[in-house]
MIPA-930625 format. One record per residue (C-alpha): residue number from 0; z, x, y negated; residue in one letter. Coordinates in nm, 4 decimals, padded with zeros to 6 digits. Layout:
N
SITE    n         z         x         y  res
SITE  NUM         Z         X         Y    A
...
//
This chain:
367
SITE    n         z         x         y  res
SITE    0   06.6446   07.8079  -09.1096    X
SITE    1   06.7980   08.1089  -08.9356    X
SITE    2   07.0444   08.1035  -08.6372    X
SITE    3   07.3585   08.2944  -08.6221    X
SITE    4   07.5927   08.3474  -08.3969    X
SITE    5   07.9725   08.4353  -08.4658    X
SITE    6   08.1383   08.5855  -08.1970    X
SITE    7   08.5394   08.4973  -08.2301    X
SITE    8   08.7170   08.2120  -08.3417    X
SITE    9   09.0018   08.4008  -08.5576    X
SITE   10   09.1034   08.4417  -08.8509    X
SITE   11   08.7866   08.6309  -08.9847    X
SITE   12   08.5180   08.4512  -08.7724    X
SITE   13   08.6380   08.0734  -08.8764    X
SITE   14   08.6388   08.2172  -09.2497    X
SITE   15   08.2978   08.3583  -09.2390    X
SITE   16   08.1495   08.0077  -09.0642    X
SITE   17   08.2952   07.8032  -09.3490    X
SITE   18   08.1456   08.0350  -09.6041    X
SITE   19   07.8310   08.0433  -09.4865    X
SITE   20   07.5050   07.8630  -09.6778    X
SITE   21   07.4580   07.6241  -09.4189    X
SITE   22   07.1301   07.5262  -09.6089    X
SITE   23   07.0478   07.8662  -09.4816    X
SITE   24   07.2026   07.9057  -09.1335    X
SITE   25   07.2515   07.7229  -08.8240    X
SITE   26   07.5735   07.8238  -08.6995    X
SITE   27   07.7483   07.8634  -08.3665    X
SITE   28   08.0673   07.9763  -08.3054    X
SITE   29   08.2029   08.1313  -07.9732    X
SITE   30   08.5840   08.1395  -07.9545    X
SITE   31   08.7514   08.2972  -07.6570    X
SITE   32   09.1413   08.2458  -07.7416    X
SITE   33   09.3011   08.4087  -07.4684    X
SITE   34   09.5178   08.6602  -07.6682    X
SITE   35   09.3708   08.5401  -07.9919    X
SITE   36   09.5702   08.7377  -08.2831    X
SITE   37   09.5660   08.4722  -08.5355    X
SITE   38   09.7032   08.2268  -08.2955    X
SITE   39   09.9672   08.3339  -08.2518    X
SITE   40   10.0496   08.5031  -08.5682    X
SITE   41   10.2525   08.3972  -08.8991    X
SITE   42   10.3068   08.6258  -09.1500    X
SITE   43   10.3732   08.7643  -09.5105    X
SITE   44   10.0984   08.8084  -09.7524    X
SITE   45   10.2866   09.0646  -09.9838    X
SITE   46   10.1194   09.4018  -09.9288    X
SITE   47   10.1516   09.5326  -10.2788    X
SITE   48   10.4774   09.7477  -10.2373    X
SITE   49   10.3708   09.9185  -09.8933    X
SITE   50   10.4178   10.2878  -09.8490    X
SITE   51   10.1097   10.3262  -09.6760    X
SITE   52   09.8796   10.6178  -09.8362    X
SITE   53   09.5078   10.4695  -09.7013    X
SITE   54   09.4013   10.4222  -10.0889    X
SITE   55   09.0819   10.1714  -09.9426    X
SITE   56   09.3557   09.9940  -09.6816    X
SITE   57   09.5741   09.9229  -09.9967    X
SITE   58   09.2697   09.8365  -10.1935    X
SITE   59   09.1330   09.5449  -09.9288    X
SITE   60   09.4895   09.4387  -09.8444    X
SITE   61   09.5270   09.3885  -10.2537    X
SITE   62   09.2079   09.2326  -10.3014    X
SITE   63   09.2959   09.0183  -09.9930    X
SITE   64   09.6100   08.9266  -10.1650    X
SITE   65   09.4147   08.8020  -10.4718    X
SITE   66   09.1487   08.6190  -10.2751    X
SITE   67   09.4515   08.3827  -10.1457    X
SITE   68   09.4190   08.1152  -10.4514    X
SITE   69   09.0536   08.0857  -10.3985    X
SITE   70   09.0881   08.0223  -10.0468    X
SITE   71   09.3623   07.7634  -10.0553    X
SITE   72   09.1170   07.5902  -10.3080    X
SITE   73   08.8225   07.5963  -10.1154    X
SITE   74   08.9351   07.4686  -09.8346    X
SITE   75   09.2108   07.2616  -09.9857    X
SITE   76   09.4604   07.4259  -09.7921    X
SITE   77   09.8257   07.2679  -09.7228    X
SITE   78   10.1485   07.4086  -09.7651    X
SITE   79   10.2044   07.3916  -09.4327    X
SITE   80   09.8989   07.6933  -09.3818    X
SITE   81   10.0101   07.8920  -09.6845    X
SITE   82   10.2567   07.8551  -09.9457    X
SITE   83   10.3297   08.1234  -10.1962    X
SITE   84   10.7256   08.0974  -10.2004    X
SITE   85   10.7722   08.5020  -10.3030    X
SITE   86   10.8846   08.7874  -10.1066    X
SITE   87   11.2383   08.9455  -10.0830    X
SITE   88   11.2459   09.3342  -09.9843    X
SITE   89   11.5369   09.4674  -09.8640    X
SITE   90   11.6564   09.8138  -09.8994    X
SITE   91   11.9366   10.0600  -09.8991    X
SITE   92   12.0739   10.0312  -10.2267    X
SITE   93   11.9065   10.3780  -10.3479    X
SITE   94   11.6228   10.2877  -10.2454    X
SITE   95   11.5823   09.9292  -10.4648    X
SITE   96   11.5243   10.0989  -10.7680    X
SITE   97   11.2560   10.3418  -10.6698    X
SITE   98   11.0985   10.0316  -10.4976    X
SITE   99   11.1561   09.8318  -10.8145    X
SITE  100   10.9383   10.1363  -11.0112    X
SITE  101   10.7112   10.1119  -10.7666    X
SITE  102   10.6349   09.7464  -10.8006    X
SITE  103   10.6114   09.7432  -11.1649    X
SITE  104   10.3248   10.0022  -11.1384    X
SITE  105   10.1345   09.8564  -10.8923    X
SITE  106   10.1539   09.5419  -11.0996    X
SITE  107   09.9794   09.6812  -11.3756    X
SITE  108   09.6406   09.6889  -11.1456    X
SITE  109   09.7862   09.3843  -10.9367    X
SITE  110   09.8834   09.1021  -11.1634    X
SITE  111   09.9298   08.8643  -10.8706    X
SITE  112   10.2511   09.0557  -10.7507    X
SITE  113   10.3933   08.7780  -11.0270    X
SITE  114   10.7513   08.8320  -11.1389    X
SITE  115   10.9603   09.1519  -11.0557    X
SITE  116   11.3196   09.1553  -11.0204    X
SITE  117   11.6782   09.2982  -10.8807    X
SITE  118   11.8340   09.0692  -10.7199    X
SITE  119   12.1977   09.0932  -10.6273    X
SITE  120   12.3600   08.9834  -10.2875    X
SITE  121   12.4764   08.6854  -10.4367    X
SITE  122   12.1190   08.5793  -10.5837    X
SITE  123   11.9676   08.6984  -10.2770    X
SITE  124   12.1564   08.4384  -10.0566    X
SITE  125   12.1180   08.1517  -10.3188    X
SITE  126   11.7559   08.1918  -10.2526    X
SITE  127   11.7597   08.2718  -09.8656    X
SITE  128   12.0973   08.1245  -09.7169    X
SITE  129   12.0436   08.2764  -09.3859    X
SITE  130   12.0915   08.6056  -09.5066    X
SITE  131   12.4003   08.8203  -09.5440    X
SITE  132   12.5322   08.9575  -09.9066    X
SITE  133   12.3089   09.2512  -09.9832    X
SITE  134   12.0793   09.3077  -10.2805    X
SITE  135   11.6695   09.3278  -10.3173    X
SITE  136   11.4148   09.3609  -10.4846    X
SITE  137   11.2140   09.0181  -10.5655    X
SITE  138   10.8826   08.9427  -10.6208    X
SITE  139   10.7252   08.6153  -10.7184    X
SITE  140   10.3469   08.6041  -10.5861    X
SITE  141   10.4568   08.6890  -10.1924    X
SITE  142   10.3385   08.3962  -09.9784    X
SITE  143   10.3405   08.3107  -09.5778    X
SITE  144   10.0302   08.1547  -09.3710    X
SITE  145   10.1337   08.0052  -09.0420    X
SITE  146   09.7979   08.1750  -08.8458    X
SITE  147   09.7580   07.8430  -08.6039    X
SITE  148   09.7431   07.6172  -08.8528    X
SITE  149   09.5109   07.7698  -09.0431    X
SITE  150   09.2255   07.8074  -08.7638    X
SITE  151   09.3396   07.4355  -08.6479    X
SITE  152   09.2089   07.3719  -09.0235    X
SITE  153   08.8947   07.5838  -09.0523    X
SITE  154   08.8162   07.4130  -08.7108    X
SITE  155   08.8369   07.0717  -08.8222    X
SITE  156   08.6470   07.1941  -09.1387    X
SITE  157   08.3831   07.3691  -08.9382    X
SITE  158   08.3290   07.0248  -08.7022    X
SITE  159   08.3273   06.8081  -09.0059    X
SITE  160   07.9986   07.0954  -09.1413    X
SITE  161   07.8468   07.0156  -08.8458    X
SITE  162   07.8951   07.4417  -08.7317    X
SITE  163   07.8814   07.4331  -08.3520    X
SITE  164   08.2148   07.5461  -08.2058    X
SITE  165   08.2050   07.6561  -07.8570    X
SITE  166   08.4993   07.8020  -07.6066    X
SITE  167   08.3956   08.0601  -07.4401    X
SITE  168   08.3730   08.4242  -07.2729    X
SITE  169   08.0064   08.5575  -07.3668    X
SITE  170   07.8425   08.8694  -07.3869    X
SITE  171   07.5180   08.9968  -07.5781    X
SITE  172   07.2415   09.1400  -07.5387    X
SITE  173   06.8895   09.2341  -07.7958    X
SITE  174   06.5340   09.1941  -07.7115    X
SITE  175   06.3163   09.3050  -08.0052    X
SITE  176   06.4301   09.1366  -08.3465    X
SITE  177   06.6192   08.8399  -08.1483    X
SITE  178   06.9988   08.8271  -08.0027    X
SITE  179   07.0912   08.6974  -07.7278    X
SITE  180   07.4205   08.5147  -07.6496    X
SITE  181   07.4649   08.5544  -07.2203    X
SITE  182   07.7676   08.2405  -07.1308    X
SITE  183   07.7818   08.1341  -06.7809    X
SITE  184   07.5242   07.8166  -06.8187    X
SITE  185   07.2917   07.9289  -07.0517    X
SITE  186   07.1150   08.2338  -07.2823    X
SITE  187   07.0692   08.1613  -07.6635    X
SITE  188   06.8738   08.3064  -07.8960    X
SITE  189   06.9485   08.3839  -08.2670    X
SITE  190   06.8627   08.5921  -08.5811    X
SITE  191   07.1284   08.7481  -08.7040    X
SITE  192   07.4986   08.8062  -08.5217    X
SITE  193   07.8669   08.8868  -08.6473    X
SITE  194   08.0875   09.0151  -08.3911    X
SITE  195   08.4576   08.9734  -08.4852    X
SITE  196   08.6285   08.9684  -08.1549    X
SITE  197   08.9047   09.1603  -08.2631    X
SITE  198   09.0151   09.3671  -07.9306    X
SITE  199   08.7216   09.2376  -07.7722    X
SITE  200   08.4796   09.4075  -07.9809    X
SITE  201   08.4986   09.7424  -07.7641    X
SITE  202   08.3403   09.5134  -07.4708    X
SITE  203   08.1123   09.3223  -07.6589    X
SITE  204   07.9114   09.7308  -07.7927    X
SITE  205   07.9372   09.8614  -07.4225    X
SITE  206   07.6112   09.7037  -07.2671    X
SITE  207   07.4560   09.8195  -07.6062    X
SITE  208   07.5688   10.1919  -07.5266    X
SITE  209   07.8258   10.2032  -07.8169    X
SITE  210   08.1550   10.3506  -07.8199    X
SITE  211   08.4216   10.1176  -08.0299    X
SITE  212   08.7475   10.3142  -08.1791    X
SITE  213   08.9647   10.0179  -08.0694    X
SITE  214   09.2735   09.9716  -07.8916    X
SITE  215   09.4966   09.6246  -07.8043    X
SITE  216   09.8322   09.5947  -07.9318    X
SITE  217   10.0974   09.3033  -07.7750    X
SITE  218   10.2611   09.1355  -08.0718    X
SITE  219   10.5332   08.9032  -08.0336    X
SITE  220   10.7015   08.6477  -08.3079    X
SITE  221   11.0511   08.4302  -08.2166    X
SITE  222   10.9872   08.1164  -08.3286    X
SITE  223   11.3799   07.9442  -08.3998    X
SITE  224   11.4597   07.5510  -08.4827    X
SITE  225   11.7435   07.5385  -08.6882    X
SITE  226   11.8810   07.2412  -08.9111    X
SITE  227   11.7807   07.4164  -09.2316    X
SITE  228   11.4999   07.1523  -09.3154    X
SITE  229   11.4670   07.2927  -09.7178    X
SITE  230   11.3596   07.6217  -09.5611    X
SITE  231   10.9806   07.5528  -09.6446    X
SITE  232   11.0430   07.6818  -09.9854    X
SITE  233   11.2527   07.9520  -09.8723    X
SITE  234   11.1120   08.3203  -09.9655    X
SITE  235   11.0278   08.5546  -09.7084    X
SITE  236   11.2269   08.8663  -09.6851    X
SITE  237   11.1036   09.2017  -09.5535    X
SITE  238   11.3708   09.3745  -09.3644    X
SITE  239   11.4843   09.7066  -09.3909    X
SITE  240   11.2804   09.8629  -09.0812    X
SITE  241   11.0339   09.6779  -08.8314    X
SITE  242   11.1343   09.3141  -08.8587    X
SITE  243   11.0314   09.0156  -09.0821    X
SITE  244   11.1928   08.6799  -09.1428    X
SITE  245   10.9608   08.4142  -09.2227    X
SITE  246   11.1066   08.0725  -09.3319    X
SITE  247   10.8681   07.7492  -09.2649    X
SITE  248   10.8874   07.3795  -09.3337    X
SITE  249   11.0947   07.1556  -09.0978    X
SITE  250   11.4162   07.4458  -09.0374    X
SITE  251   11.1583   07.6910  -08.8692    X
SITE  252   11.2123   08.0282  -08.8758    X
SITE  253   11.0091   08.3122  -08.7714    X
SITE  254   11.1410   08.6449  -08.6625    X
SITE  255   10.8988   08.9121  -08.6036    X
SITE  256   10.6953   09.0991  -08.5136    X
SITE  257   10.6468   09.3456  -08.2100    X
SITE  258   10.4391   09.6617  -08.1629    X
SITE  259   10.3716   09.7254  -07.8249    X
SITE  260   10.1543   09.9422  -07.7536    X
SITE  261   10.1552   09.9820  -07.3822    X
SITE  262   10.1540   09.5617  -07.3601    X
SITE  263   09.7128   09.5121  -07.3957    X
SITE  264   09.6290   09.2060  -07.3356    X
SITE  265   09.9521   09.0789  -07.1460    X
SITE  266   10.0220   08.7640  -07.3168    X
SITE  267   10.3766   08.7535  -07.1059    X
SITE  268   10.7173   08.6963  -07.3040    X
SITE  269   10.9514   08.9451  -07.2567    X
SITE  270   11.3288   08.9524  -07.3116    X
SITE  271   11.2584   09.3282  -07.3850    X
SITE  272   11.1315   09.1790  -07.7063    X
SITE  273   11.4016   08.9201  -07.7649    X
SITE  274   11.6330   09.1806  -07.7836    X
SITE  275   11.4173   09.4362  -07.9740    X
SITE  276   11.3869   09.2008  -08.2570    X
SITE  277   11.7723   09.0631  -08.2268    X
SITE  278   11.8595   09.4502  -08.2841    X
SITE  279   11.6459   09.4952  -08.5859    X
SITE  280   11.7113   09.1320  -08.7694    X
SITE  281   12.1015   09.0661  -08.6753    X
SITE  282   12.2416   09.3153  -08.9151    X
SITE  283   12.0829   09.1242  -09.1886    X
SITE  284   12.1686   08.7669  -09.1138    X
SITE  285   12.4982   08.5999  -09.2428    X
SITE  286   12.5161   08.4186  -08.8896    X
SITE  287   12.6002   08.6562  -08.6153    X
SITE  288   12.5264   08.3887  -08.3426    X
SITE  289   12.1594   08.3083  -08.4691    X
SITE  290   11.9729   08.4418  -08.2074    X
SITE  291   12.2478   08.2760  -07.9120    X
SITE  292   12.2539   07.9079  -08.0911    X
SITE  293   11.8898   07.7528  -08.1512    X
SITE  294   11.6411   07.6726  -07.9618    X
SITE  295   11.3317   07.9607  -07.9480    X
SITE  296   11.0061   07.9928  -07.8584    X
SITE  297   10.7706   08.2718  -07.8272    X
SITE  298   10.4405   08.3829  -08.0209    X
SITE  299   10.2215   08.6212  -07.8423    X
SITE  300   09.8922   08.7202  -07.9334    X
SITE  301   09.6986   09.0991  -07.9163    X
SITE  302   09.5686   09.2793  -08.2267    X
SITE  303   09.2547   09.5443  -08.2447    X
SITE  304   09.4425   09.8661  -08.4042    X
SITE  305   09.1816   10.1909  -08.4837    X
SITE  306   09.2943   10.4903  -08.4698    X
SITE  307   09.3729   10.5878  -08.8040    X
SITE  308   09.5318   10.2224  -08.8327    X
SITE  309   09.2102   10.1010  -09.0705    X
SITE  310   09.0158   09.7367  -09.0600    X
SITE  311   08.6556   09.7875  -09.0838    X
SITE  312   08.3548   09.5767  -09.1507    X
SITE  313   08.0331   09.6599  -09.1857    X
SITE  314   07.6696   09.6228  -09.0690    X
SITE  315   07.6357   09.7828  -08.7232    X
SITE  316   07.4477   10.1765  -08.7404    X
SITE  317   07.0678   10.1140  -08.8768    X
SITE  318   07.0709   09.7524  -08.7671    X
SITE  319   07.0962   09.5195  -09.0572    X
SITE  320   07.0631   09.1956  -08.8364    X
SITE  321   07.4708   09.2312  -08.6878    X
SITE  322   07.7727   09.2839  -08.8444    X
SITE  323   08.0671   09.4182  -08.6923    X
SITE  324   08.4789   09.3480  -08.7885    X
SITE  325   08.8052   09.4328  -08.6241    X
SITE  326   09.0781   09.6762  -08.6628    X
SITE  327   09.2696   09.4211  -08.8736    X
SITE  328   09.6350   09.5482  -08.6653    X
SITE  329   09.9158   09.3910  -08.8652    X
SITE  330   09.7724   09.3303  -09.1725    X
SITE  331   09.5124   09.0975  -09.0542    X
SITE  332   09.6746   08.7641  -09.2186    X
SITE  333   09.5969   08.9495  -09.5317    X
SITE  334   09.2847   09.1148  -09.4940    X
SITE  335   09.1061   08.8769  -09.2774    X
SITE  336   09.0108   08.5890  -09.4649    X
SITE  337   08.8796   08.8123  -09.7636    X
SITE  338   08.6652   08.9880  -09.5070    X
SITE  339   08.5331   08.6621  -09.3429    X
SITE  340   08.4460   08.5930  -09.7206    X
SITE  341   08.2390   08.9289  -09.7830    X
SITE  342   08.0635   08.9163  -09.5089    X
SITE  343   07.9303   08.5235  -09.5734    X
SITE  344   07.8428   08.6618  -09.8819    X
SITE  345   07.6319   08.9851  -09.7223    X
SITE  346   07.4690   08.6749  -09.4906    X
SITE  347   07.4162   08.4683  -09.8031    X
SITE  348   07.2457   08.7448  -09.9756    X
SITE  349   07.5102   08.7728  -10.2758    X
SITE  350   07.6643   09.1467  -10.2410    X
SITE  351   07.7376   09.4049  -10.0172    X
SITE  352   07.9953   09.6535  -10.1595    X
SITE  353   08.2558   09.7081  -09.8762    X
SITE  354   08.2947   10.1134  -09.9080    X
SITE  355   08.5590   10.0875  -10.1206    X
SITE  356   08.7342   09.9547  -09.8654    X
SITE  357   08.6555   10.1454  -09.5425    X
SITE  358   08.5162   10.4438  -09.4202    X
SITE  359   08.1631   10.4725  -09.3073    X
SITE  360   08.0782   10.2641  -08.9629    X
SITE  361   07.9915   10.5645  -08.7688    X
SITE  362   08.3769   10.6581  -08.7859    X
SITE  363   08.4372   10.3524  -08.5666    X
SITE  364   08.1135   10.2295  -08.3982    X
SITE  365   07.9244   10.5268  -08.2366    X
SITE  366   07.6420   10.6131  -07.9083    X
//
């Protein structure tokens, strides 16, 4: 039986553990969760109608948007992780039909979009009260994933495997054909290694003398308790600029999220935030006093962003025995399980067809 270590505990490391042949691999897990992405993350999986023009981005974030029912059913996953309650855009009015064209062509290679409609400002509010009148474009197959809860599963689904799950800052290090995982009590030895540290990564490559194009980004989510305890089956709605608003069970809502790129790994609230995301979700909300009357709580976490905004995955340069993931930025609720998933299947010897999605590894992981 092999060894393998995973290095990072989020949301593509947890993925790849449970989807590993563990008739094949002994597995160990190192999770340092100071900053932790995931953790701190809930968001929309509903890439279909993005503007972006990264054809391979838009092709991983749609396969990672398929992948979803497979995942809930493999690891039996609650509605309180992910529930596909569909996704309201909203738009300036001229813009709702060109966005409406656009999502009934994308649908034609992307059946899971589900149904699309036009929604007007009454229909809008009948399915998310919180908002005020204004119309939008509706589609059926948008879902949410509260990030926590879904590592809090894979965890507990991980333990009950028998996976060793260990907290932890480590670093590596490779003597001929074996890794070696350096923590502060001990040095272990294994066969094969996936680093998915997200913003770590770049620190991980150093004492192997490779560059990593990675930078941190501070994200922060407002997490409100209102009254509204139907607003698990709420949709989510996609704002008109840089804001989200993502209903859960129990009349919590999430507002978010920042992009700061100056923040690293600060994990400090800020009431520079507060009032960032007040400014860009107010105008939409029926309730002018939502931000003033419940009681809020913050979200913070850092994401790995490339340079030209791109996940990647991939074996690292002419070394078959490590694999390398990070770069997931916003999208990561979206793209990360799927990419936990293909590379368990690259461990478990089934396939290894990623370049449709990426760009060669030497654009991100260098000497």
């Amino acid at each position: 039986m092999k060894k393998i270590a995973i290095i990072g505990g989020g949301i593509i490391g947890l993925t790849l553990a449970n989807y590993l042949d563990l008739k094949q691999y002994s597995v160990t897990v190192y999770d340092n969760p100071i900053g932790q992405a995931t953790k701190a993350s809930a968001g929309i999986i509903s890439p279909w109608l993005s503007k972006r023009r990264n054809k391979k981005w838009y092709q991983l974030a749609k396969d990672g948007a398929a992948f979803y029912p497979k995942l809930v059913q493999d690891f039996a996953l609650p509605h309180s992780v992910y529930q596909q309650t569909g996704t309201l855009i909203l738009r300036k009015d001229r813009e709702l039909v060109s966005l409406l064209d656009l999502a009934e062509e994308r649908k034609q290679t992307a059946p899971e979009i589900g149904t699309v409609q036009l929604l007007s400002a009454e229909e809008v509010k009948a399915k998310l009260p919180l908002l005020s009148a204004s119309p939008a474009v509706f589609i059926t197959g948008g879902g949410k994933l509260d990030g926590a809860s879904y590592l809090a599963t894979l965890r507990q689904r991980a333990l009950s495997r028998n996976i060793t799950l260990k907290t932890e800052q480590v670093h590596i290090s490779q003597v001929q054909n074996q890794w070696r995982v350096h923590s502060k009590e001990q040095i272990e030895s294994f066969d094969t290694i996936a680093l998915c540290a997200g913003p770590g990564l770049s620190d991980l490559l150093k004492p192997l003398g490779l560059t990593t194009d990675i930078r941190p980004q501070k994200g922060q989510l407002l997490a409100f308790e209102t009254p509204y305890k139907n607003s698990g089956s709420w949709p989510v709605a996609m704002l008109d600029g840089e804001s989200d608003l993502i209903p859960f069970g129990h009349g919590q809502i999430l507002v978010g999220a920042t992009h700061e790129n100056d923040g690293g790994f600060d994990l400090t609230p800020t009431p520079e935030a507060f009032t960032h995301l007040q400014q860009k979700t107010g105008p939409f909300l029926e309730d002018s006093n939502f931000f003033e009357q419940y009681p809020v709580s913050y979200r913070v976490g850092t994401r790995a962003y490339t340079s030209d905004f791109a996940p990647f995955f991939n074996c690292l340069p002419n070394n078959p025995t490590a694999v390398v993931a990070s770069g997931l930025g916003s999208s990561g609720l979206t793209t990360g399980p799927y990419i936990g998933f293909l590379l368990a299947q690259y461990f478990n010897e089934e396939r290894n067809d990623w370049m449709e999605y990426q760009k060669p590894i030497d654009c991100y992981v260098s000497k």
